[in-house]
Every structure is written in C-alpha cells, then in structure tokens.
N, C-alpha and C positions, 0 to 999 in steps of 0.2 A: 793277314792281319798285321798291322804296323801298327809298334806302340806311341808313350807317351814320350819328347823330348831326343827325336830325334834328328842328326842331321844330316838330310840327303844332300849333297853337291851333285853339280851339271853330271847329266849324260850316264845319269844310273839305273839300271835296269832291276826292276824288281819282278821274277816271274809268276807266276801261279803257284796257290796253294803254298807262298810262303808265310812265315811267323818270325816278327821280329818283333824282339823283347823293345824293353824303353832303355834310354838313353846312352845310343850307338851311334856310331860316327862313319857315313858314306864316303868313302874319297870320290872324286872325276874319275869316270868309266870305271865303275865297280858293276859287277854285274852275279845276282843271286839265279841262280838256276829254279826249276821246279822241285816242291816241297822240300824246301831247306828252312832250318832251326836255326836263327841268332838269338843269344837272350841277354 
C-alpha cells in the first residue's frame, strides 16, 4: 500500500507486503525489502 504524495525517483524498488505512509521522499536506487513500515 503506497500512500498519498509521494515521491518515487528512478530505479526504486518497492517489495511485497510493504506500507508506506504519505508524503515521503524516494531517492535513486532506494530499495524496501519485504513487509516494511514507512509512515
């Protein structure tokens, strides 16, 4: 689930069973593992 206001930049990986809050900021090649909490 990816909230409202956020921003992904190139070459990010979001895996399964993540949760990510609103208005967070992706850098290039950032990458979320399986079930991980941003908020």
């Amino acid at each position: 689930v990816i909230g409202d206001k956020n921003l992904i930049m190139g070459c990010c990986h979001i895996a399964h069973d993540c949760r990510v809050g609103s208005s967070n900021i992706f850098a290039n090649n950032s990458l979320l593992a399986g079930h991980v909490v941003v908020e």
